[in-house]
MDAnalysis code that builds the backbone (N, CA, C; Angstrom):
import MDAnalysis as mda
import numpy as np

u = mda.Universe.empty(435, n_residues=145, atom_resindex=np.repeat(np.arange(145), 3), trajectory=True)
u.add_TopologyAttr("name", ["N", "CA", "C"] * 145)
u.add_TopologyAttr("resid", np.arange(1, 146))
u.add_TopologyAttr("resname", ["UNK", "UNK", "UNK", "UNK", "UNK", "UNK", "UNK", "UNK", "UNK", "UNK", "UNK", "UNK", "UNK", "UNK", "UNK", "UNK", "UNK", "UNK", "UNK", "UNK", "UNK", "UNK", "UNK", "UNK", "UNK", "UNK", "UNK", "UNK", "UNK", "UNK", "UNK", "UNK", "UNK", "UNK", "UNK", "UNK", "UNK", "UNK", "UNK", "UNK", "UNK", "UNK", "UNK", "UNK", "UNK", "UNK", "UNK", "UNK", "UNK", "UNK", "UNK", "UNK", "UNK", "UNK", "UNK", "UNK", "UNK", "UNK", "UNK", "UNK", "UNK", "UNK", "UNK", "UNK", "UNK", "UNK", "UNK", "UNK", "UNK", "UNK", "UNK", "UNK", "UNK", "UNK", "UNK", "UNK", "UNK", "UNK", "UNK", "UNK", "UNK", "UNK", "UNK", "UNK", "UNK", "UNK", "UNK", "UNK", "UNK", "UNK", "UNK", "UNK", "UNK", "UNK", "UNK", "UNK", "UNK", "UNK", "UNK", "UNK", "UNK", "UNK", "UNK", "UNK", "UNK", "UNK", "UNK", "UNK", "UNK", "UNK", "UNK", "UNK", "UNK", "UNK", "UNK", "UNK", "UNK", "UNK", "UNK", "UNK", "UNK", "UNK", "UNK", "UNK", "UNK", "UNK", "UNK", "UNK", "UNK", "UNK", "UNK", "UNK", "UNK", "UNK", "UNK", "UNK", "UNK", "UNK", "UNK", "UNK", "UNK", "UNK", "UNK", "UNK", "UNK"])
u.atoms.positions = np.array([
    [41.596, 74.353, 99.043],
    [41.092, 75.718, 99.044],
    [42.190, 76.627, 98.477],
    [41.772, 77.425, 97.653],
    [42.695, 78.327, 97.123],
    [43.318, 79.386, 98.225],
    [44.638, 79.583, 97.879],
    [45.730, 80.040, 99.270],
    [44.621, 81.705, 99.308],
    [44.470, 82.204, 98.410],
    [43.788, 83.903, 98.969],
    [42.547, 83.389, 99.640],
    [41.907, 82.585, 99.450],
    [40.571, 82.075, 100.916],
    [41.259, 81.511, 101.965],
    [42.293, 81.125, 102.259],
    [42.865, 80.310, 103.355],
    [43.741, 81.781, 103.925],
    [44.022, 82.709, 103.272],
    [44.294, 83.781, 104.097],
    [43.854, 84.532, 104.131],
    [42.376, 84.844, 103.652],
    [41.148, 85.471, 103.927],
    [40.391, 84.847, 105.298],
    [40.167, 83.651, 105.344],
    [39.324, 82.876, 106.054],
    [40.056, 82.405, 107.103],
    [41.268, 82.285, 106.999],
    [42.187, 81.524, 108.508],
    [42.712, 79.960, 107.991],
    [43.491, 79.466, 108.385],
    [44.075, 78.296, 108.041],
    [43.734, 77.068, 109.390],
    [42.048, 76.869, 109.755],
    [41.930, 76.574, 110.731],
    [42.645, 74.919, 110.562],
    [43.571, 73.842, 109.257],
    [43.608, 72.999, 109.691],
    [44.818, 73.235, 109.552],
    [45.443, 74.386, 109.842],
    [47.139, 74.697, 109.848],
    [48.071, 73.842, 108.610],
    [47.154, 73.592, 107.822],
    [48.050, 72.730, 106.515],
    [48.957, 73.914, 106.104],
    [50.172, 73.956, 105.737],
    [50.983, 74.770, 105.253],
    [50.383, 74.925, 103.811],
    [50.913, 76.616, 103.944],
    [50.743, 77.264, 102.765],
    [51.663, 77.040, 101.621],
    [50.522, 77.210, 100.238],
    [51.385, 77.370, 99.018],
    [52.284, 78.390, 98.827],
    [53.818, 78.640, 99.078],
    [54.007, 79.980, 99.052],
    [54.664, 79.771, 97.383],
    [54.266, 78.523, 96.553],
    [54.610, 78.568, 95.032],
    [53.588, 78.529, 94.401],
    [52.244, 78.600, 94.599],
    [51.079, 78.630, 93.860],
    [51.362, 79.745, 92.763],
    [50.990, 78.526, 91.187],
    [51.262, 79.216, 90.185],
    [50.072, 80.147, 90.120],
    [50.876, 81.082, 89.154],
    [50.206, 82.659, 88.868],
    [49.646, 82.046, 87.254],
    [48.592, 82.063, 86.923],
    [48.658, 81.986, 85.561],
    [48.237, 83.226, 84.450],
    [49.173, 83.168, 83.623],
    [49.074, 84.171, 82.722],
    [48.812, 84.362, 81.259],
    [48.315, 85.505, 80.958],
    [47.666, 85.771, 79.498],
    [46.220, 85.786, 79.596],
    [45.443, 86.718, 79.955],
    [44.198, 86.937, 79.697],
    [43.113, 86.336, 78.655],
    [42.450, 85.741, 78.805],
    [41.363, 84.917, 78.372],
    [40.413, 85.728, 76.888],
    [40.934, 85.282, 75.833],
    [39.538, 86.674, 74.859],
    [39.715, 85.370, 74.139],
    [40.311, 84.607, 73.270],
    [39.614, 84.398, 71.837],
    [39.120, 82.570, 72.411],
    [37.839, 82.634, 71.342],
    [37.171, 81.438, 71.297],
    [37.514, 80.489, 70.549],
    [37.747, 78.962, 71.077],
    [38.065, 77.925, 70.278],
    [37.916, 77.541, 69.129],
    [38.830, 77.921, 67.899],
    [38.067, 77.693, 66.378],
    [36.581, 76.042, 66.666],
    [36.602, 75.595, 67.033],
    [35.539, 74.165, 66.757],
    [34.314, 74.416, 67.862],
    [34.219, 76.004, 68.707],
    [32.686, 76.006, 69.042],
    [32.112, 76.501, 67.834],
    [30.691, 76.290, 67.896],
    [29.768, 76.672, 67.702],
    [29.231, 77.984, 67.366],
    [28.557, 78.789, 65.957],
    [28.403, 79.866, 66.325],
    [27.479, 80.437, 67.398],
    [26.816, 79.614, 67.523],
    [26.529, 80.016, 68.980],
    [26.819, 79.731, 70.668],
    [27.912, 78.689, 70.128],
    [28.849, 78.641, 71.641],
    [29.350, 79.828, 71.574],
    [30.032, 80.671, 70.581],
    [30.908, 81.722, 70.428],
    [30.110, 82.680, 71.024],
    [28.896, 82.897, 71.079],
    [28.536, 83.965, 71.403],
    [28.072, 83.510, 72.858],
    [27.910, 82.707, 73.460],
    [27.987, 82.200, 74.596],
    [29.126, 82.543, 75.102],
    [30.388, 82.416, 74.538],
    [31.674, 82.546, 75.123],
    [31.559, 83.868, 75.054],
    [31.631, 84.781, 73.997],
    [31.333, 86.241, 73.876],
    [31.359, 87.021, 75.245],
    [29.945, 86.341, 75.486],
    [29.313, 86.690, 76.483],
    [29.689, 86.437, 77.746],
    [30.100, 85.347, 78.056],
    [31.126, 85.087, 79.313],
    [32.414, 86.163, 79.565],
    [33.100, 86.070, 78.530],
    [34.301, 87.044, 78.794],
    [33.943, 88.643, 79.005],
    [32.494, 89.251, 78.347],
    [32.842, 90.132, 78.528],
    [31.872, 90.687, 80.027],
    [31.650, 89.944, 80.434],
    [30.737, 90.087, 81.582],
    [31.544, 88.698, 82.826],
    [32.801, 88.574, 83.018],
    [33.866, 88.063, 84.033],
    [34.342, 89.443, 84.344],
    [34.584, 89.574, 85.734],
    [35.564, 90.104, 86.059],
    [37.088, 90.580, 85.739],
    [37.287, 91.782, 85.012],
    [38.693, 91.721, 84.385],
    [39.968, 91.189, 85.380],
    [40.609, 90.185, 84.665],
    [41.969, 89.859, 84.822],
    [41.135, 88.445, 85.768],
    [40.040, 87.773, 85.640],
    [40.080, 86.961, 86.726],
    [40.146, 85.509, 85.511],
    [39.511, 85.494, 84.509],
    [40.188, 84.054, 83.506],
    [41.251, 84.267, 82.422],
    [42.007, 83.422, 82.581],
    [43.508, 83.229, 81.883],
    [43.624, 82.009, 80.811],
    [44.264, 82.355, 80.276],
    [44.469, 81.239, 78.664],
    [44.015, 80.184, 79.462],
    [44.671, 79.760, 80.700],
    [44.318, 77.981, 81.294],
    [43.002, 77.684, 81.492],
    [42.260, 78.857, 81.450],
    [40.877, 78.464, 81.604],
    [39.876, 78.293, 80.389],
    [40.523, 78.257, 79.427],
    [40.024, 77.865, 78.296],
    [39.218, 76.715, 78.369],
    [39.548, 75.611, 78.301],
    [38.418, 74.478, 78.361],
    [37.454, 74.832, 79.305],
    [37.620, 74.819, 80.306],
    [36.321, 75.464, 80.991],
    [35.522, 76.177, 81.086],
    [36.027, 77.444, 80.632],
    [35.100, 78.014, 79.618],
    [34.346, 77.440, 78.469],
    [35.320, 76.956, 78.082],
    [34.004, 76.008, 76.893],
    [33.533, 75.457, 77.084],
    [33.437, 74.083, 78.277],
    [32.947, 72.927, 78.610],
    [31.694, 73.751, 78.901],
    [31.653, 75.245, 79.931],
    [30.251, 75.770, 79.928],
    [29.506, 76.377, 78.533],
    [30.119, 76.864, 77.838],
    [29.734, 77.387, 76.422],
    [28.833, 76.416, 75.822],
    [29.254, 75.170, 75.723],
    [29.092, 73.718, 75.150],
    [28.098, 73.541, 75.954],
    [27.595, 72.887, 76.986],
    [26.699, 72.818, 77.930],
    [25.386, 74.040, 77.890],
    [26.010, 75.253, 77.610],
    [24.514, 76.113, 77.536],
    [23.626, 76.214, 76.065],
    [24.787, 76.003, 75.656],
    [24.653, 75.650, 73.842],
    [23.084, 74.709, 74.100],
    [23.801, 73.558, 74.724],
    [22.780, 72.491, 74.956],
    [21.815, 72.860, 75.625],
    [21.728, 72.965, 76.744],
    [20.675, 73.542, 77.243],
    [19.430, 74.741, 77.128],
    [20.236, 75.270, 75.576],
    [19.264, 76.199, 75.037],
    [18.303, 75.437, 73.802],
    [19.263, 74.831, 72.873],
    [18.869, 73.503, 72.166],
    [17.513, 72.225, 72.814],
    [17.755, 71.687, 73.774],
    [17.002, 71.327, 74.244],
    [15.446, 71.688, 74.686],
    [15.563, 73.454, 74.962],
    [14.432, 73.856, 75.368],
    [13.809, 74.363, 74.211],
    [14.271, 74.634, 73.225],
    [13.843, 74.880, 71.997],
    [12.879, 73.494, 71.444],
    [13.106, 72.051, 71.717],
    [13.264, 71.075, 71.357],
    [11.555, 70.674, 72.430],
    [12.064, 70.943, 73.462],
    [10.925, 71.112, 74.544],
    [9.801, 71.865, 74.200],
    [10.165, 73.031, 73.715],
    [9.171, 74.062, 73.387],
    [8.156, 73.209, 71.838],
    [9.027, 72.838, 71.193],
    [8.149, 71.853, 70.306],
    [7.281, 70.742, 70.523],
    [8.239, 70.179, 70.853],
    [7.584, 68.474, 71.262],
    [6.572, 68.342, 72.566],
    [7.364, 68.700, 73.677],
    [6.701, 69.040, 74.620],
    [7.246, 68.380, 75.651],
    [6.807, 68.104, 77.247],
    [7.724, 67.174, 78.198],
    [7.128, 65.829, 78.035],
    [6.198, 65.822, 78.026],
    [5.762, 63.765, 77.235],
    [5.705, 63.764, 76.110],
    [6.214, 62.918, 75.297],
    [5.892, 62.418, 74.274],
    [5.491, 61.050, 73.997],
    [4.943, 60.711, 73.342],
    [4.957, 59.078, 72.862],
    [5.266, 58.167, 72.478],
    [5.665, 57.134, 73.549],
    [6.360, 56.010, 72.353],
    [6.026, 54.857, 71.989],
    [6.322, 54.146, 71.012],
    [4.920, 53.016, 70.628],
    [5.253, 51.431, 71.577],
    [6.449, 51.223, 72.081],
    [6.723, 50.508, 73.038],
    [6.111, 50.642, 74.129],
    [6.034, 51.872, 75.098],
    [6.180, 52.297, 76.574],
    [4.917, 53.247, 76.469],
    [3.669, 53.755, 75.603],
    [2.967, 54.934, 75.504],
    [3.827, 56.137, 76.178],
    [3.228, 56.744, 77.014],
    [3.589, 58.315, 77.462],
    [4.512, 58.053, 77.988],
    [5.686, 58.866, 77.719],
    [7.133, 59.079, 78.378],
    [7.774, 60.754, 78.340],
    [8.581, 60.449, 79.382],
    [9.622, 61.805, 79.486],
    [9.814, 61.900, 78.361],
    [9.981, 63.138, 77.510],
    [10.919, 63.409, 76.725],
    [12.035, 63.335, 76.959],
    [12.858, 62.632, 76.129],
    [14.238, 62.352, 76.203],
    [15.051, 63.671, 76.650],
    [14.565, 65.077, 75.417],
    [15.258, 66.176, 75.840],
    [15.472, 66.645, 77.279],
    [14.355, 66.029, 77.843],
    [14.507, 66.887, 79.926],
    [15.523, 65.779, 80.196],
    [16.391, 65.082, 79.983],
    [17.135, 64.066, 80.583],
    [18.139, 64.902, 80.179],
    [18.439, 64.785, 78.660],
    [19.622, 65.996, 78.326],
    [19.710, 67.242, 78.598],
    [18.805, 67.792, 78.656],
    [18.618, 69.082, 79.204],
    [19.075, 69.481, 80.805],
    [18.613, 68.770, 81.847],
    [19.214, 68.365, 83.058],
    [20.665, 68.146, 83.193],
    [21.101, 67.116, 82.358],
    [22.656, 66.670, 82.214],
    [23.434, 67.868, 82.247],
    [23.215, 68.611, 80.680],
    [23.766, 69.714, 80.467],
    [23.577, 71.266, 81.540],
    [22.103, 71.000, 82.341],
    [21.920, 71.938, 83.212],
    [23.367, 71.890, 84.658],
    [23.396, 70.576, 84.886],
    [24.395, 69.945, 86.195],
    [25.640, 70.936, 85.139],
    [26.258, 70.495, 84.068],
    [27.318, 70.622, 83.740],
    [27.571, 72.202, 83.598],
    [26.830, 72.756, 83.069],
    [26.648, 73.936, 83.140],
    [27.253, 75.175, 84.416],
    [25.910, 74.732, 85.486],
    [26.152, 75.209, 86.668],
    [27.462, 74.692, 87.360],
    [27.907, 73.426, 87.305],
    [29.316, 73.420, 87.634],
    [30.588, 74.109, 87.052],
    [30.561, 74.529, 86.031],
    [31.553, 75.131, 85.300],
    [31.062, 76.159, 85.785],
    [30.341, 77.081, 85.990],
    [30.226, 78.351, 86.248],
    [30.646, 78.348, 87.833],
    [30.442, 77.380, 88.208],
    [30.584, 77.785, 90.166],
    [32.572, 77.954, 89.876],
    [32.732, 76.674, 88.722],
    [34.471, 76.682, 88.662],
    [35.008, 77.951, 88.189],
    [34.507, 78.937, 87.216],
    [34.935, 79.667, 86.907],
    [34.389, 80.719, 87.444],
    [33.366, 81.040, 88.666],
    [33.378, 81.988, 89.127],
    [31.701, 83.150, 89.048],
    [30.875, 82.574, 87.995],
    [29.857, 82.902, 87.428],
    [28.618, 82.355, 88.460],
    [28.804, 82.414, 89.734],
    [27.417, 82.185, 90.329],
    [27.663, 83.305, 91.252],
    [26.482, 83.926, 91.857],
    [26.498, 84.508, 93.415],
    [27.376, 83.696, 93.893],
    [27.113, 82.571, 94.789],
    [27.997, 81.594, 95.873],
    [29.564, 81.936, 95.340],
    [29.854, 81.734, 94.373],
    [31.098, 81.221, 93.808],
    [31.979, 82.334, 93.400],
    [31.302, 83.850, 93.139],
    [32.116, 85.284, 93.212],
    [32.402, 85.573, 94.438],
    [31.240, 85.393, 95.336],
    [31.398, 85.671, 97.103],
    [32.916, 85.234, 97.313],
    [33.647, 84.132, 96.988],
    [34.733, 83.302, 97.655],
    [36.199, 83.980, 96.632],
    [35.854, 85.061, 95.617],
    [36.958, 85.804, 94.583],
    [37.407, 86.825, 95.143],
    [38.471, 86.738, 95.253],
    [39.185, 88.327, 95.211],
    [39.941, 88.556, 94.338],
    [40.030, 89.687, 93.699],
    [40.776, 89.786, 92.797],
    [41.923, 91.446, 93.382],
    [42.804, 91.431, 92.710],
    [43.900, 92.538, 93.080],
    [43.215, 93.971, 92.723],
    [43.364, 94.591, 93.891],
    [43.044, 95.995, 93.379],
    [43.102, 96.360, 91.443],
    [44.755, 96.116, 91.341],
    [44.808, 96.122, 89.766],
    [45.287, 94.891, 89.326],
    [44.296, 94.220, 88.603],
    [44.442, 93.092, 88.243],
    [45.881, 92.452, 87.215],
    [46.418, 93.849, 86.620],
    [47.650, 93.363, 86.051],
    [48.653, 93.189, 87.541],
    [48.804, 94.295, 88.555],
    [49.432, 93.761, 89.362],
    [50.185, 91.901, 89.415],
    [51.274, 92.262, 90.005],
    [51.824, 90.974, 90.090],
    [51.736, 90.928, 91.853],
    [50.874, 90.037, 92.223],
    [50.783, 89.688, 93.857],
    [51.862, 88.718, 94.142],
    [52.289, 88.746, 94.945],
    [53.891, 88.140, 95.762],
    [53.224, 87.346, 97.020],
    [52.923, 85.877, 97.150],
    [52.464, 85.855, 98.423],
    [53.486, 85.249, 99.170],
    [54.868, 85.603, 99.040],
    [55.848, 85.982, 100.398],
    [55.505, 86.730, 101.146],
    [55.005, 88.408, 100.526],
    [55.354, 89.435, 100.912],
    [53.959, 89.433, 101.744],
    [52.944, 88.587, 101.485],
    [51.605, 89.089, 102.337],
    [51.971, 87.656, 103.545],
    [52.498, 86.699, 103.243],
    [52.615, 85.394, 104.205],
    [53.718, 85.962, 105.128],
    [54.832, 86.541, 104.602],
    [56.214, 87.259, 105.768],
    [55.534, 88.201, 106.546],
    [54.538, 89.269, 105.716],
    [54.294, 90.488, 106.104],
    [53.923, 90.704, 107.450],
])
């Protein structure tokens, strides 16, 4: 559990605190030259609708891994919207469309990257962020305090 929920919430299994938990730095804006133009605007769209100061350069892949994933999951339903959810195959007659298998995959992957980076109800509930997010927080000074 991240140390600001364990001193939000109580340290009920008394595991000692991180008092070196890295700070990471450099604010999160530009998109990976090798997405997609429309991962990019997926990403676009992520950064400018996060919480300021809450993703940092390190969160780069993860951000994309969701970019990449909705990419797909928009692809797919497009794909859906054509074909349809059965299609036919000359082995097996009526079957799933393959796309709801990928589509699903990419749905799981999706929603997990967003709970990681912060983009669900459930998963903002558990964020705090610093009054001013450039602030530099010291957690000596709140663990001594």
């Amino acid at each position: 559990m991240p140390t600001h929920l364990k001193l939000l919430r109580g340290n009920p299994g008394k595991r000692p605190i991180n008092r070196r938990e890295p700070k990471p730095e450099g604010d999160l804006l530009r998109a990976p030259d090798w997405l997609t133009e429309e991962q990019k605007r997926d990403w676009s769209y992520a950064i400018a609708h996060s919480p300021a100061g809450l993703l940092k350069k390190i969160d780069r892949d993860a951000v994309a891994i969701y970019c990449v994933a909705m990419s797909t999951v928009v692809t797919c339903q497009e794909k859906l919207a054509e074909t349809g959810l059965v299609v036919i195959s000359r082995a097996r007659g009526a079957v799933t469309n393959p796309f709801v298998r990928i589509q699903r995959n990419a749905m799981l992957v999706a929603l997990k990257a967003a709970a990681e980076l912060g983009f669900t109800p459930a998963s903002r509930s558990k964020i705090e962020l610093q009054p001013d997010a450039a602030a530099d927080d010291d957690w000596d000074e709140i663990l001594d305090g």
